[in-house]
Each structure stands twice: as structure tokens, then as C-alpha cells.
PDB file of N, CA, C and O in Angstrom:
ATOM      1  N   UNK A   1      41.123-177.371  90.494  1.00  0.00           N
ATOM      2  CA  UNK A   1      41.648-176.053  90.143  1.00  0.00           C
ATOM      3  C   UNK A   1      41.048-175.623  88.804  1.00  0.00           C
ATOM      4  O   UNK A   1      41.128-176.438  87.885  1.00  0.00           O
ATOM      5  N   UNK A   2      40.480-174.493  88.585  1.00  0.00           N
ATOM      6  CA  UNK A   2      39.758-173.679  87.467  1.00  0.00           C
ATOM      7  C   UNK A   2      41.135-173.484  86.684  1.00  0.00           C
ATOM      8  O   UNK A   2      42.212-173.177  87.194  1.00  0.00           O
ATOM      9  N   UNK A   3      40.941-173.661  85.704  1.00  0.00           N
ATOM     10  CA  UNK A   3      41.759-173.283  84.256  1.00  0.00           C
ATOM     11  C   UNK A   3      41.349-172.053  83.857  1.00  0.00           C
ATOM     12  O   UNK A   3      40.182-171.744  83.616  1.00  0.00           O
ATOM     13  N   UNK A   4      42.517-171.187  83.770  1.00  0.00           N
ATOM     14  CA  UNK A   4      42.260-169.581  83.017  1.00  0.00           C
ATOM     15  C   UNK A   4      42.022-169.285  81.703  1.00  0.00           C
ATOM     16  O   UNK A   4      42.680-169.735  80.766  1.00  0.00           O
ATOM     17  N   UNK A   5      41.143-168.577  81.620  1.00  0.00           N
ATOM     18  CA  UNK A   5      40.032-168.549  80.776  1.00  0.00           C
ATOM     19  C   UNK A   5      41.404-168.065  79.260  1.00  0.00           C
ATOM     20  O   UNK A   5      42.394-167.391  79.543  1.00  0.00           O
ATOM     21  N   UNK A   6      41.163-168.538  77.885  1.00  0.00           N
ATOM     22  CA  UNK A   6      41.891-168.112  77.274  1.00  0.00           C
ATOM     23  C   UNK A   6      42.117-167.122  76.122  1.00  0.00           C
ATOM     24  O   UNK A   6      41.895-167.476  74.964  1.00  0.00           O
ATOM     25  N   UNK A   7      42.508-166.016  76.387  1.00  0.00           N
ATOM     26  CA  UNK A   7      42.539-164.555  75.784  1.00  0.00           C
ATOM     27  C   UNK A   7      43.049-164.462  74.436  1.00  0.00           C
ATOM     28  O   UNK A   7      44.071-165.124  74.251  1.00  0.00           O
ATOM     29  N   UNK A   8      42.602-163.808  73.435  1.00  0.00           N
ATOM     30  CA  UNK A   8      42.462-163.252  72.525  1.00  0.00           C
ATOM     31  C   UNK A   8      42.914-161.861  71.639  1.00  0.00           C
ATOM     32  O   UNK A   8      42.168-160.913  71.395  1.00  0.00           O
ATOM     33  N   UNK A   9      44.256-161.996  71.252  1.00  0.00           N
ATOM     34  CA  UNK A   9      45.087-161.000  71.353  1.00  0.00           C
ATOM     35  C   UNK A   9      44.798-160.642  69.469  1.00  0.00           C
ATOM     36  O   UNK A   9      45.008-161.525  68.637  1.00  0.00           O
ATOM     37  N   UNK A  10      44.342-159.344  69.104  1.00  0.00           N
ATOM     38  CA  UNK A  10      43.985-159.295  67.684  1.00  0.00           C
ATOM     39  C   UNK A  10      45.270-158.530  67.190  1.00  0.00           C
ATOM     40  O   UNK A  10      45.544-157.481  67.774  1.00  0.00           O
ATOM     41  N   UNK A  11      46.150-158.999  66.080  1.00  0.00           N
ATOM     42  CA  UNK A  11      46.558-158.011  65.382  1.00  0.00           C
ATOM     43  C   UNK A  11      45.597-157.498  64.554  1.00  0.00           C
ATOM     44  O   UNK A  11      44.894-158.332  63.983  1.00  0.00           O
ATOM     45  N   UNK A  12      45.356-156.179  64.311  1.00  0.00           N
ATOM     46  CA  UNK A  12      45.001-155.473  63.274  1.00  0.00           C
ATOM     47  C   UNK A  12      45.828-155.414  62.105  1.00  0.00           C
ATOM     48  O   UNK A  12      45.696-156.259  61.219  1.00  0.00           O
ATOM     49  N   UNK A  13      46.691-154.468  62.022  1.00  0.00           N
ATOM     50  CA  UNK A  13      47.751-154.426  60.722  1.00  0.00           C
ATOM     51  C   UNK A  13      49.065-154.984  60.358  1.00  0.00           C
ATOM     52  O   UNK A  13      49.608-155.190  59.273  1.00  0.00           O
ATOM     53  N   UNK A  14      49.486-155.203  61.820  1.00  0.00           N
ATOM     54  CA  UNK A  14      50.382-155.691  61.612  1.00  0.00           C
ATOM     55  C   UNK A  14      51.375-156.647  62.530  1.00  0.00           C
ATOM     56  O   UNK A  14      51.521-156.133  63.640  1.00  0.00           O
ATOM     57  N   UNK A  15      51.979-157.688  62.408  1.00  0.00           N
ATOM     58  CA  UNK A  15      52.362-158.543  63.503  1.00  0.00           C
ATOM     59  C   UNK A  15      53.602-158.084  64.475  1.00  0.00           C
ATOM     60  O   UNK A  15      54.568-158.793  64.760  1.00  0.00           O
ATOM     61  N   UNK A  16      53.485-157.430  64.692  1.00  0.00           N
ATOM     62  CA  UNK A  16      55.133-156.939  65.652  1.00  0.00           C
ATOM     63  C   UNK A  16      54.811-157.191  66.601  1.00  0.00           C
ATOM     64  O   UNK A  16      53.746-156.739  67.023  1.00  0.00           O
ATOM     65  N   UNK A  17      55.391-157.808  67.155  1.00  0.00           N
ATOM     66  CA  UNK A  17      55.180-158.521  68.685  1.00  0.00           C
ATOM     67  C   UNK A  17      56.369-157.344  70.080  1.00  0.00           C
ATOM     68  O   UNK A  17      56.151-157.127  71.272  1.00  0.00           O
ATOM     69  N   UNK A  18      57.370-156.936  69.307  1.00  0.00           N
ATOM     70  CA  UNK A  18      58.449-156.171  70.190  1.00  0.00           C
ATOM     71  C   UNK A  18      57.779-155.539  71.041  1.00  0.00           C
ATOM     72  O   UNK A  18      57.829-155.785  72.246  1.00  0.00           O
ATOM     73  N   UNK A  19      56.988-154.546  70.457  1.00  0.00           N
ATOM     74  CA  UNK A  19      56.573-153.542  71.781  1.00  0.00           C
ATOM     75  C   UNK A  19      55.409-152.837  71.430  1.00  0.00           C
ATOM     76  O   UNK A  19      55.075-151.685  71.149  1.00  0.00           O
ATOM     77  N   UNK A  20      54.582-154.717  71.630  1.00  0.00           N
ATOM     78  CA  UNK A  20      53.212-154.772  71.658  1.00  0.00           C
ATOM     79  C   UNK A  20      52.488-154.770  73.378  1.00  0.00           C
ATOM     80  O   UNK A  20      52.214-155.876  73.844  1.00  0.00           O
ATOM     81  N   UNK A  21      52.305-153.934  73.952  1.00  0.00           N
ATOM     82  CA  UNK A  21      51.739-154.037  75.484  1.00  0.00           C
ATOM     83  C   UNK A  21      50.855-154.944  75.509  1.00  0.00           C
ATOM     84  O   UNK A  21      51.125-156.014  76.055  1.00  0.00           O
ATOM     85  N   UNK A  22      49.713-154.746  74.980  1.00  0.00           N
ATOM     86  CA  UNK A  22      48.793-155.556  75.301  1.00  0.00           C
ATOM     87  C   UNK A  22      49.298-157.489  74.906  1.00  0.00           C
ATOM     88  O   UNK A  22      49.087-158.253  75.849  1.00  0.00           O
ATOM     89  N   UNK A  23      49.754-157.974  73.924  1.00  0.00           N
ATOM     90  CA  UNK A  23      50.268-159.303  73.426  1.00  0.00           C
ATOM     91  C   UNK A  23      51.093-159.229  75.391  1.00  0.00           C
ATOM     92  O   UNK A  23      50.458-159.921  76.187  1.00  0.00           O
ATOM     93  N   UNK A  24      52.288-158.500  75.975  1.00  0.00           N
ATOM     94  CA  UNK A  24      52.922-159.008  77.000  1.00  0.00           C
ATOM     95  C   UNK A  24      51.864-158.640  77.951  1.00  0.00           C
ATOM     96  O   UNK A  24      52.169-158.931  79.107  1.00  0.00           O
ATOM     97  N   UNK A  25      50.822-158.139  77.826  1.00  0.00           N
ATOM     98  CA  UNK A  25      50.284-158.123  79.159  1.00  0.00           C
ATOM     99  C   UNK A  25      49.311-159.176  79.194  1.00  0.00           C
ATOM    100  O   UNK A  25      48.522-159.127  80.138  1.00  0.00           O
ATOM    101  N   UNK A  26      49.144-160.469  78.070  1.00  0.00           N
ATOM    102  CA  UNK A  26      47.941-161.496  77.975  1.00  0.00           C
ATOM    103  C   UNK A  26      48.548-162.607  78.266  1.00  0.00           C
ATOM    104  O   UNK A  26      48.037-163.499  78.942  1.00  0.00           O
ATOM    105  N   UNK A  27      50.176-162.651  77.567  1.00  0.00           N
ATOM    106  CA  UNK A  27      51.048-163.405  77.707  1.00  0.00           C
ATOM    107  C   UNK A  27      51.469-163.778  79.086  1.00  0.00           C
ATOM    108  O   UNK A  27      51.753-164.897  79.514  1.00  0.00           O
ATOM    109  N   UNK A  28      51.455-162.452  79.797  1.00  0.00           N
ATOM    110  CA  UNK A  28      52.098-162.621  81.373  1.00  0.00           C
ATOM    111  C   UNK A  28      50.942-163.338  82.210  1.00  0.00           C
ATOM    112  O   UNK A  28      51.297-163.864  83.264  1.00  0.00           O
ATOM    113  N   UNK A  29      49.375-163.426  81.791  1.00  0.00           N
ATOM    114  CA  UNK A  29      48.186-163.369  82.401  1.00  0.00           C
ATOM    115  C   UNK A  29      47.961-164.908  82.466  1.00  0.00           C
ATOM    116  O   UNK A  29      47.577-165.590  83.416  1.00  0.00           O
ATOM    117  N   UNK A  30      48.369-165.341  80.957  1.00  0.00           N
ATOM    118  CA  UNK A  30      47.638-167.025  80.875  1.00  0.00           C
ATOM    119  C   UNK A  30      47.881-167.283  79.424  1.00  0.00           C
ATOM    120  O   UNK A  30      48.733-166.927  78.611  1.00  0.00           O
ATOM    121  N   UNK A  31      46.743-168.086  79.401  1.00  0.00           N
ATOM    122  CA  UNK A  31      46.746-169.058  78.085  1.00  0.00           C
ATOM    123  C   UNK A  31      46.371-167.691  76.606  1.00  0.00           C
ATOM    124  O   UNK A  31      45.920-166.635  77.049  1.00  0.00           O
ATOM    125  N   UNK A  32      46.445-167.716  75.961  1.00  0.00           N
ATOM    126  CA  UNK A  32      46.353-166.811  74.655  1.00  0.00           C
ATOM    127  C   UNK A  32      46.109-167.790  73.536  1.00  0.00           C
ATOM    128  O   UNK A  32      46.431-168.966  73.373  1.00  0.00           O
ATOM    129  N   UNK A  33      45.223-166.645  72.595  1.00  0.00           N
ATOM    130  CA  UNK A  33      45.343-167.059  71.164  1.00  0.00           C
ATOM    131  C   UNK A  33      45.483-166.206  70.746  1.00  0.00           C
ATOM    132  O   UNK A  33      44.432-165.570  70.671  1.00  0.00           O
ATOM    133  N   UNK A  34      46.822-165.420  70.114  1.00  0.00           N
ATOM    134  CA  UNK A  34      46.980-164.230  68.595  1.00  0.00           C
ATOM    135  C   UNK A  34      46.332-164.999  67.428  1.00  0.00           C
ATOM    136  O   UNK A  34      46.435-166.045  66.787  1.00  0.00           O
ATOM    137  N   UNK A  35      45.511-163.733  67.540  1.00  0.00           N
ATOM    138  CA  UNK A  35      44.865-163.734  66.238  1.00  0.00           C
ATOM    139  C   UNK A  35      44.847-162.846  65.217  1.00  0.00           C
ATOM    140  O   UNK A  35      44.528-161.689  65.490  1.00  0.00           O
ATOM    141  N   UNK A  36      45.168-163.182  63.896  1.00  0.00           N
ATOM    142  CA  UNK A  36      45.244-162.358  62.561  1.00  0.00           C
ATOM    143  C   UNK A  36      44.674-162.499  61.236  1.00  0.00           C
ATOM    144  O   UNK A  36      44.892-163.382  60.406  1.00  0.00           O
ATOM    145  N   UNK A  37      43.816-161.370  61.159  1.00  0.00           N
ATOM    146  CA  UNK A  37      42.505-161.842  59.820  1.00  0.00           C
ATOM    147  C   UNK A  37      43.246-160.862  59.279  1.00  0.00           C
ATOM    148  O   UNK A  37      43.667-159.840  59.822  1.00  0.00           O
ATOM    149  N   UNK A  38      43.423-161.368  57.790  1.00  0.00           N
ATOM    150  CA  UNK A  38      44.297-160.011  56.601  1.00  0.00           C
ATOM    151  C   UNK A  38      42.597-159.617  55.836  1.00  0.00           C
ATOM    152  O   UNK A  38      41.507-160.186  55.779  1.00  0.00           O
ATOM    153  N   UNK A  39      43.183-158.333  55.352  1.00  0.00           N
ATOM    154  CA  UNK A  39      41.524-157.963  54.854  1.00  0.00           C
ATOM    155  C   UNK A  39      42.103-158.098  53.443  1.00  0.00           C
ATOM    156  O   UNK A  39      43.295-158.165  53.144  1.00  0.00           O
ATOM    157  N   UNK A  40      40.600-158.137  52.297  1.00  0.00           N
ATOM    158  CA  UNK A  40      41.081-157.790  51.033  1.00  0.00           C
ATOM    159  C   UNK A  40      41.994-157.297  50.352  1.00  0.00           C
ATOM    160  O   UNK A  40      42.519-157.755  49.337  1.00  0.00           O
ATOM    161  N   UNK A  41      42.327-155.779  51.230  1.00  0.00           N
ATOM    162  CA  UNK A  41      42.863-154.545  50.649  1.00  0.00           C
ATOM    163  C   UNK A  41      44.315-155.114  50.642  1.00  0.00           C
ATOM    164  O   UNK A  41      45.013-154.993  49.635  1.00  0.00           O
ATOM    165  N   UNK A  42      44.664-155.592  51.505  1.00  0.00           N
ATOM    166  CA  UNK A  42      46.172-155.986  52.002  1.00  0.00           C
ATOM    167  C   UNK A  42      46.613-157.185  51.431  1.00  0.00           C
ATOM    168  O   UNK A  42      47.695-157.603  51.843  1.00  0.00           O
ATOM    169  N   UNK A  43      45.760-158.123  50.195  1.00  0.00           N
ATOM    170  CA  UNK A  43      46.536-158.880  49.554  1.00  0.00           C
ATOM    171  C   UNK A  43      46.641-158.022  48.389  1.00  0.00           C
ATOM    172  O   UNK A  43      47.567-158.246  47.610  1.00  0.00           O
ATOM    173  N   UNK A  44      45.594-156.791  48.080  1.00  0.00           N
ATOM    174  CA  UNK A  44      45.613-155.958  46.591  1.00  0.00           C
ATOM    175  C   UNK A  44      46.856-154.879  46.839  1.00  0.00           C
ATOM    176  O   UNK A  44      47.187-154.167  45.892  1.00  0.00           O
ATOM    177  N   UNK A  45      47.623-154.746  48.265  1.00  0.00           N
ATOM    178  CA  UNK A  45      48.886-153.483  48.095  1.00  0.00           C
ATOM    179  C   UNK A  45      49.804-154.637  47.284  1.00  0.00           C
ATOM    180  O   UNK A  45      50.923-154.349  46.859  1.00  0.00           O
TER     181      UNK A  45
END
């Protein structure tokens, strides 16, 4: 049996998961990795 390939869910700004579509539609699909890169600007607010 093939193992499903594993998806890649980016926050951009911010982590809210509540009523994130895409996070439940990767979640419902298979295996996932959320992923979150903070930029410069957002350790200087």
C-alpha cells in the first residue's frame, strides 16, 4: 500500500487554526506538516 504523500500547510501571518479551510481540508486528506516562518518585521512590532 502507497503512503500519502505529505502536505504542507503555510501560515503566513498568523496561526488560527478555527476557520482555517485549507489546514481542515489537508487535515481531512492525510499526513500534514504546518508550517510557520516569522519574518523580520514581526519580531520588530
Amino acid at each position: 500500500m502507497a503512503q500519502a504523500p505529505i502536505q504542507v500547510v503555510w501560515f503566513k501571518r498568523d496561526l488560527r487554526i478555527h476557520d482555517h479551510a485549507p489546514l481542515a481540508n489537508v487535515a481531512a486528506a492525510g499526513p500534514m506538516l504546518p508550517l510557520f516562518a516569522i519574518e523580520p518585521e514581526q519580531w520588530q512590532a
